[in-house]
N, C-alpha and C positions, 0 to 999 in steps of 0.2 A: 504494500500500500504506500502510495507516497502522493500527498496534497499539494506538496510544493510548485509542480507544476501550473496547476487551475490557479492557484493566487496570484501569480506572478502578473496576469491582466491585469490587474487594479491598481498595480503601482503605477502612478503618475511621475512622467518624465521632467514638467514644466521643474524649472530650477526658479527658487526662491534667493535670492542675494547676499551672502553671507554679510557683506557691507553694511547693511542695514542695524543703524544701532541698536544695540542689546534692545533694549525697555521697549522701544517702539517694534521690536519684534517681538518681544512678550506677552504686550496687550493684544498682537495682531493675533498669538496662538492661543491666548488666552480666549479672545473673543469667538475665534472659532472653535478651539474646541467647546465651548458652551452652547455653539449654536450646533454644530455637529450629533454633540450627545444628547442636548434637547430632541432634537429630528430624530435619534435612534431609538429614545423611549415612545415618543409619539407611533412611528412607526412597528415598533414591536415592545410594547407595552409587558410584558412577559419577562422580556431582554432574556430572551431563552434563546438566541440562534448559539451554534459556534460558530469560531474561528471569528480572525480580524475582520470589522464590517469594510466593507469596499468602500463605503464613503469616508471612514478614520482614513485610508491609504490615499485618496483621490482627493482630497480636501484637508486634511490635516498634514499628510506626510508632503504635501505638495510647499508645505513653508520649511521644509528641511530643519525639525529639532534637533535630530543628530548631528547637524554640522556644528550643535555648539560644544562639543566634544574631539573636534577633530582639529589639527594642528592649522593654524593661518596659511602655512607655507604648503600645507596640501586644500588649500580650498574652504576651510573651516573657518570658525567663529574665532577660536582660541584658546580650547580646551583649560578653558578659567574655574576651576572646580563652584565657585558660588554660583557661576551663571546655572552649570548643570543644577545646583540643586534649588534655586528657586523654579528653574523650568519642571523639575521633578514634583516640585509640590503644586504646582499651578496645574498638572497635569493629575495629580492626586485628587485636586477638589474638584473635580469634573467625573472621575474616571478610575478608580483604584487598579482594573486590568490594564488600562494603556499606561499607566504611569509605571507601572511593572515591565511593559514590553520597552517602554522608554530605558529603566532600568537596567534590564537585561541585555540592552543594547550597547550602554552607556559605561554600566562599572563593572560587568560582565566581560563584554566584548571589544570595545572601541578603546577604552582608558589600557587595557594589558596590551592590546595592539601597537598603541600612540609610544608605551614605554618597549616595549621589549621585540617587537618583530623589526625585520630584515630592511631597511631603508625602501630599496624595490616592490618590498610587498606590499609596504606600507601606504607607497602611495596609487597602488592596482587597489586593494580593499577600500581604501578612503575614495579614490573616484567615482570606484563603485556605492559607496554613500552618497556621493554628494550629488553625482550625475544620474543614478540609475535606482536610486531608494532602496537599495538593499540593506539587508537586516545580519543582524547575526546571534550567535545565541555560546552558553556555554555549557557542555556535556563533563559531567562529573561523575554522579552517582550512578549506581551500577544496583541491579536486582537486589545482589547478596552484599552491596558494601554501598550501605549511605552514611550513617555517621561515623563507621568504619572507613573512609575513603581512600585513605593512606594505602590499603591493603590492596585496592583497586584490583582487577583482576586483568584489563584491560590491558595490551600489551603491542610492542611494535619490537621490529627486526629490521635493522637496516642493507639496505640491498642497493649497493653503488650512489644513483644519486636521490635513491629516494626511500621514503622510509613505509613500508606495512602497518598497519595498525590492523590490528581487531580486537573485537570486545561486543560485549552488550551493554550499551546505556540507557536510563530512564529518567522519568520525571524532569526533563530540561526542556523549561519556558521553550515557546515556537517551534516544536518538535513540527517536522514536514515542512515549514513556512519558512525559515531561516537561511536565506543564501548562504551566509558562514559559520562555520561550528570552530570552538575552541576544542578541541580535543584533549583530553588528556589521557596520560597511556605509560605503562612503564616498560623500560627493555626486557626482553628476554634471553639473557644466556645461551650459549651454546649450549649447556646441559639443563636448561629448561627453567630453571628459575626465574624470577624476576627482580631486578634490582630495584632496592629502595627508594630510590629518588622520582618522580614523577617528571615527566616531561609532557610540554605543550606542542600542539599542531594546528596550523589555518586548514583548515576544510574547506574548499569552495566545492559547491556541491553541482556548479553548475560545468565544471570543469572536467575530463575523462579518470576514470577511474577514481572518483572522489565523491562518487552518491552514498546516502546513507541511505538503508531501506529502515521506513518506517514499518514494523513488525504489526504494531499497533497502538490505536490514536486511544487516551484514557477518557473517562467518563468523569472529569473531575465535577467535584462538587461544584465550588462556584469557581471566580476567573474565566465566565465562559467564553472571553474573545479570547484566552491566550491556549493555542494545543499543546497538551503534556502526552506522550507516549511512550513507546518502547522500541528502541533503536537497533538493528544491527549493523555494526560498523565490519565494514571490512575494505580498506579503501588504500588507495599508495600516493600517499603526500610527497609533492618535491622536498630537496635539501632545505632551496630557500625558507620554506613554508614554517619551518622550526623555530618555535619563542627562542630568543637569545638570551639564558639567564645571566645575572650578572655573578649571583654564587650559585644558586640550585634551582631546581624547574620547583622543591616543597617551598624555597624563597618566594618565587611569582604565586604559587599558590596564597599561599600567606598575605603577600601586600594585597593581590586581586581583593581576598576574601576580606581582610579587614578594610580595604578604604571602599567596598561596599555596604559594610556593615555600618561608617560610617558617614554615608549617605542614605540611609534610612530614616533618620530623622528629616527630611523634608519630604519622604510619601507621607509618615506619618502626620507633619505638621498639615499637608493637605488636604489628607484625609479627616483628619480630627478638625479640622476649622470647620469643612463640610456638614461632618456631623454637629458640631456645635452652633453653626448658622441654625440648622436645621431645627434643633432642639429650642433655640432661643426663641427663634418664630415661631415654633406652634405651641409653645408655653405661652407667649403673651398672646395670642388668637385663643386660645383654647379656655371653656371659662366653666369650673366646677364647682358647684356649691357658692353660688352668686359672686366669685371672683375670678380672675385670672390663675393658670397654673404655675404664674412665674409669683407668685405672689406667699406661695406655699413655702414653709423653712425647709422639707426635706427636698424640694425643688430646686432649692437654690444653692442645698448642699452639693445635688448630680449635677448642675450648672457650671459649679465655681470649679468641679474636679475637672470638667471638661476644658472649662479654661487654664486650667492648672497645667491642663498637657498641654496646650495649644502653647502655654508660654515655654514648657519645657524643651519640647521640640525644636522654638525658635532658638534658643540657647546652645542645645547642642549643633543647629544649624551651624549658627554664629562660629562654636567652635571648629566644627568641619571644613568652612570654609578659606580656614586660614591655616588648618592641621593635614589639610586628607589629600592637598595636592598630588599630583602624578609627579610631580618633580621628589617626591619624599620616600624613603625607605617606610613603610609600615608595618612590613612582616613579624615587627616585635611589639605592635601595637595591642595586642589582641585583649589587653585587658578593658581598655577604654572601648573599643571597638565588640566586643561583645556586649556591655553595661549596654550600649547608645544601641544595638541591635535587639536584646532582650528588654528594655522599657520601653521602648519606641512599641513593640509589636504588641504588647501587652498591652498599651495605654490605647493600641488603636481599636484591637477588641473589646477592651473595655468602653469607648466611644459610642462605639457601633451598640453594642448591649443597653448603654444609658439612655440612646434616642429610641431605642424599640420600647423598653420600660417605659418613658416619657411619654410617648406617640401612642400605646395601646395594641388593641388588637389589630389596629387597620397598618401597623407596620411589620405583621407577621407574614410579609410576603415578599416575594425576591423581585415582584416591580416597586417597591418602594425602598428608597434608597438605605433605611436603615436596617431594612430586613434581607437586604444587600448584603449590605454592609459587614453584617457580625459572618457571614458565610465566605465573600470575598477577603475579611482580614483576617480570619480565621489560618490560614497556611501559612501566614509570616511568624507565626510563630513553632512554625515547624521546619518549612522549608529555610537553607542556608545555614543551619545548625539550628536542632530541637534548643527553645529556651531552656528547659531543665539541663540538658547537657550545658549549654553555654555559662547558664551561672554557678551550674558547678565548676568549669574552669576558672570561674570568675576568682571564685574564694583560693582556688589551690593556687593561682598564680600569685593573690595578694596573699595568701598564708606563706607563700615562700619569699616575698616580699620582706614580710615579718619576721621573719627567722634570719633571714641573711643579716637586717637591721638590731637581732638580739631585742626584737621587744616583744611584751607579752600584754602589754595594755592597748586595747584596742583604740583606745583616743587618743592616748601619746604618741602613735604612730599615725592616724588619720589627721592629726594637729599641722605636720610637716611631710606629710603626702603631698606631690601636687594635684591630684584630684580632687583632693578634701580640705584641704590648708582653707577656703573659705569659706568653707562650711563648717568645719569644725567646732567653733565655738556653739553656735546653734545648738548643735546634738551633742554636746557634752555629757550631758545628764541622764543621757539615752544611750552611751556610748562608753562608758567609763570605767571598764570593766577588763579582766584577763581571757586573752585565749591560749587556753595552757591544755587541755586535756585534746584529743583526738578527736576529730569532730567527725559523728555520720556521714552519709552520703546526703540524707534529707538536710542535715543543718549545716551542711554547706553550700547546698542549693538556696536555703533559707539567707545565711548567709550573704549569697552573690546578689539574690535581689535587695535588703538593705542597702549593699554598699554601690547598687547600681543608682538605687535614690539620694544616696550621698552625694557621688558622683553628678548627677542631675542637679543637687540644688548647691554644687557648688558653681556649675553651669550657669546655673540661673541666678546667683549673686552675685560673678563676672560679668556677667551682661546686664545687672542692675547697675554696673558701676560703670557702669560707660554711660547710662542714661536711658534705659529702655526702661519705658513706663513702669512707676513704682508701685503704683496698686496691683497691677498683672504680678510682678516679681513679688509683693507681699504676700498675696494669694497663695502662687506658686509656693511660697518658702512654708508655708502653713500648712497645707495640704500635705509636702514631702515630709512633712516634721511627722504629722498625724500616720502617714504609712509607714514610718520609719519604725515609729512609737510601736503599731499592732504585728509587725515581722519581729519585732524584740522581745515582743508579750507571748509569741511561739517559739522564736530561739531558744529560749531561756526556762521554757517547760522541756520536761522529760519526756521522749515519745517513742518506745523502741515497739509499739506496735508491730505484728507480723499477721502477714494472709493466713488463714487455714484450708488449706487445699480439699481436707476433709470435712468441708464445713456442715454439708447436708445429713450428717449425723446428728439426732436428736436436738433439730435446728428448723422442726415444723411449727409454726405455736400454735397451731389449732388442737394439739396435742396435748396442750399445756392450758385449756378452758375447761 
């Protein structure tokens, strides 16, 4: 099976001017995508079709957003990490699946391109953006190895000037639809092994010997414009075609995967303002019990948290935008970079959840945006590293933080962290305590979310201190204090709870009337 071909009609050829200054290209994408996605609910009310609609390719990809990720001197904008992510989140409040296909094109595919491929190739693939709206995607996860990745199974043998790959991949965004695939694959020995190190490859699928066959296309829950599938790879990549690492192909792994993590917060900032527009207007239209529902104190409580993200988000934007460059080594980022991945996706599910609670029964449905919503943001917390896995790195890379430092007191070390150094005083009292004994696997998940909130509202009193509106940053700092406080009030209980596999023994209770 392979869809690739039937989509490829819809991409429109007209070129949009990279010249054109940023903002006044912003509004112009901004205004279309509003008027695009308005037309696609109107028109399928349900918003049940798959795959990418032909008018998002014929009228949105026709203002070329990808060019704002591609280098000036190939035709692009100027691969300015802020521009990416305010365009990321503009594209979030319209749209959670495009702003994902934006995504995947963006910190996926075109940023690992811009740093690490072959000069030559570089500017065949960017043309082909700029000129021809092609897409690309990147293939990681494997059947039997997703947060096992490392293990990969996926493997290539070089043969003069080009290299073999085969393998089975799954679950990667724009499966069938994607001109180019990132591959990744590891060698395999003469005697059959496969070495450690991971190596990357350009796929151009439209090129001899470099089709993937789509096995089969998934039935994903929501995201219904982007195809997820099952791939087999077996394909012979030129020389050129190979990432150039600078120490290791786990190296590019590593930067790819954290300086996307750290652009997550502006899907989420755009998602969460959408849902929070939303919830604000029909609080103050909506009228119970002879008032308005904005008028309500437990209303205003779901209100102020949605705003608490909306500010949070902007903060970690702020710091992305000056931290997550392509010009930066990231690969050793992973602590910051999972925190801003794992609260980002949480706070958007939580969004999504608050406006369905707010809105009633009439938003328990997938054409209404907040019943959307909780189904579309639902896999961000799974896909790209499951949250539970992430924050348990979170803790183990800051417990070895702590130990290298010789401290046992959680806020002497948080005090002169730079994550925490300005938040620290705040959560003192919440905070002021030893980690000394061996911590679970639960209470160090527990753990990574705390100090991902820490992290957050030291974010958000940096960015109070440059001048970004102080009622938004008060709120914010209140809220984080308040969830800081109830992860603390479960740390700090006892819970060695265990399943019983044998539970249906004398575990009827009608037995017991």
């Amino acid at each position: 099976m392979n869809i690739h071909n039937t989509q490829q009609i819809h991409k429109n050829t007209k070129e949009y001017p990279s010249s054109i200054p940023f903002l006044i290209f912003l509004e112009t994408l901004k205004s279309k995508m509003h008027e695009v996605y308005s037309e696609l609910v109107n028109a399928d009310p349900f918003i049940s079709k798959r795959g990418i609609p032909s008018v998002v390719l014929d009228e949105i990809m026709s203002l070329n957003p990808l060019s704002v990720v591609i280098p000036k001197e190939f035709g692009g904008r100027g691969l300015r990490i802020e521009e990416n992510l305010l365009m990321t989140s503009a594209a979030a409040y319209e749209s959670l699946a495009f702003s994902l296909t934006l995504g995947i094109n963006t910190a996926l595919f075109l940023q690992p391109i811009a740093k690490y491929a072959n000069q030559e190739v570089k500017r065949n693939v960017f043309n082909g953006f700029i000129k021809e709206r092609k897409m690309g995607g990147l293939m990681i996860t494997e059947p039997d190895y997703g947060s096992d990745a490392l293990n990969m199974q996926t493997f290539f043998t070089k043969k003069e000037e080009q290299y073999h790959i085969k393998g089975t991949k799954h679950w990667a965004g724009l499966t069938g639809f994607a001109d180019y695939w990132l591959l990744t694959a590891r060698e395999k020995h003469k005697s059959g092994q496969l070495k450690r190190d991971i190596d990357f490859f350009i796929c151009d699928v439209n090129s001899p010997n470099q089709q993937i066959v789509v096995e089969e296309l998934f039935d994903n829950l929501g995201l219904l414009h982007i195809p997820y599938g099952r791939n087999a790879i077996d394909v012979h990549i030129p020389k050129l075609q190979r990432l150039e690492p600078i120490s290791s192909g786990i190296n590019i792994l590593l930067d790819t995967l954290h300086r996307s993590r750290l652009q997550f917060p502006a899907m989420g900032l755009g998602f969460i303002q959408r849902m929070m527009d939303e919830a604000i207007n029909h609080c103050k239209q909506r009228m119970v019990g002879g008032k308005n529902l904005v008028h309500y104190d437990q209303i205003q409580y779901r209100l102020a948290k949605l705003q608490a993200s909306y500010t949070i988000c902007s903060a970690m934007c702020a710091y992305s935008s000056e931290n997550a460059g392509v010009e930066k080594d990231l690969s050793s980022c992973g602590f910051e970079a999972n925190c801003f991945k794992t609260l980002t996706t949480d706070m958007m599910q939580e969004a999504a959840q608050s406006l369905v609670q707010l809105v009633g029964a009439k938003a328990y449905r997938y054409s209404h945006i907040g019943g959307r919503g909780i189904i579309d943001s639902r896999p961000f917390q799974i896909f790209e590293g499951s949250n539970d896995i992430l924050y348990a790195q979170i803790s183990e890379s800051f417990v070895k933080l702590m130990k290298q430092a010789k401290e046992d007191n959680l806020y002497q070390f948080l005090k002169k962290f730079r994550f925490a150094i300005l938040a620290s005083t705040t959560i003192k009292d919440l905070l002021n305590f030893d980690l000394k004994e061996q911590l679970t696997q639960r209470k160090m998940i527990e753990l990574g979310k705390m100090l991902s909130f820490v992290v957050a509202m030291n974010m958000v009193v940096a960015m109070g201190k440059k001048g970004f509106r102080q009622d938004l940053i008060q709120n914010a700092i209140t809220i984080l204090q308040t969830e800081i406080s109830g992860i603390m009030g479960h740390f700090k209980q006892i819970n060695n709870t265990m399943v019983l596999e044998d539970y249906k023994n004398d575990s009827l209770w009608n037995n017991y009337i």
